[in-house]
C-alpha positions in Angstrom: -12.3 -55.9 -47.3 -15.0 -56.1 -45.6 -14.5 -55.6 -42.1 -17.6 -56.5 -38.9 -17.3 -54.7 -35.9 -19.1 -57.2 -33.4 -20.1 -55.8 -29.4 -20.6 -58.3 -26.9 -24.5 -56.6 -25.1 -24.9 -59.6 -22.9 -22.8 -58.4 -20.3 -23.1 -54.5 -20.4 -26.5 -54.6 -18.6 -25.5 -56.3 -15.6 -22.7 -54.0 -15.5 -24.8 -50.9 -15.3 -27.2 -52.5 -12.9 -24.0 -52.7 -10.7 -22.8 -49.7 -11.1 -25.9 -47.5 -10.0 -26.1 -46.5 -6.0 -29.6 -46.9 -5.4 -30.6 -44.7 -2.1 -33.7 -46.2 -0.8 -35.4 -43.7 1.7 -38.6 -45.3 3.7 -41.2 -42.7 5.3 -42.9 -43.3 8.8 -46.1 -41.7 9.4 -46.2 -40.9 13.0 -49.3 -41.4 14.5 -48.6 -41.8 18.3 -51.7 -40.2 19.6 -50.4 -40.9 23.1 -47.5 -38.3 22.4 -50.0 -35.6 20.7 -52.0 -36.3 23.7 -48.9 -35.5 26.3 -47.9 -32.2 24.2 -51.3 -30.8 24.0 -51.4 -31.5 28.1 -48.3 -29.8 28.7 -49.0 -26.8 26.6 -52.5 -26.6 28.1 -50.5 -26.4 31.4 -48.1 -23.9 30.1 -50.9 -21.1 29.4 -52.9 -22.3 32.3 -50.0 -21.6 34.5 -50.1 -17.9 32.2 -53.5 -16.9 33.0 -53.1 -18.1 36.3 -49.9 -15.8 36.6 -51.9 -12.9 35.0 -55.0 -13.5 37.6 -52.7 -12.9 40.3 -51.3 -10.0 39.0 -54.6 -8.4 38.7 -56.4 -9.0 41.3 -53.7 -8.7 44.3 -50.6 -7.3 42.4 -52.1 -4.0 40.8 -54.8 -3.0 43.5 -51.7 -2.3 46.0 -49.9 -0.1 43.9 -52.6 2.9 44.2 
């Protein structure tokens, strides 16, 4: 006896191709110069605002409490 085993391969390829979740992730650079412009503005004002705070303090603040 002389018995064949015989596998059909044509259609087990396209199976696994279906069977796969493919996650595609896409990357953005962001180069909005206009918003690192903006932050580094407001920042600047933030520790303008602090040394202007501290000025005060020393020059008018301090001197009357001797």
């Amino acid at each position: 006896m002389n018995d064949t085993i015989c596998f059909d391969f044509r259609n087990q390829g396209k199976d696994m191709q279906e069977n796969k979740d493919v996650e595609r992730r896409e990357v953005e650079e962001k180069r909005n110069s206009s918003r690192v412009q903006a932050t580094f503005i407001k920042y600047f004002a933030y520790i303008l605002i602090f040394f202007g705070f501290l000025y005060f303090l020393v020059r008018y603040v301090f001197p009357m409490l001797r």
